[in-house]
C-alpha angles and dihedrals in degrees: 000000000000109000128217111205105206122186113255092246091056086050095060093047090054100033090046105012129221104303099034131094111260121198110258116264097254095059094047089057088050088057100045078048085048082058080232091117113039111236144104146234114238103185116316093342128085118210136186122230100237101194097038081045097051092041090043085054098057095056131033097202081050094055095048089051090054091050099047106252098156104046 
């Protein structure tokens, strides 16, 4: 699967819009840490990992394969 590493910032505009309530930042990194939301951390910036986050989303079994879940 191609990923697609997005800013933090860029995650919360298309996961809550422009007018919604994002999650702060910081909670976003614990749960990329948490391994909840798929991203990583390149040098001192965290990023999402947009495709692997909207496929995850679509199917739960989906979403426990790419974290991991069964290993």
């Amino acid at each position: 699967m191609k990923t697609e590493l997005i800013k933090i910032s860029e995650f919360q505009r298309r996961r809550w819009g422009e007018n919604g309530t994002p999650m702060c930042a910081q909670a976003i990194r614990n749960q990329i840490q948490n391994g909840k939301i798929p991203g990583e951390r390149i040098g001192k910036l965290w990023y999402v990992d947009w495709a692997v986050y909207t496929h995850a989303n679509e199917n739960e079994l989906v979403a426990m394969v790419l974290r991991g879940a069964f290993d």
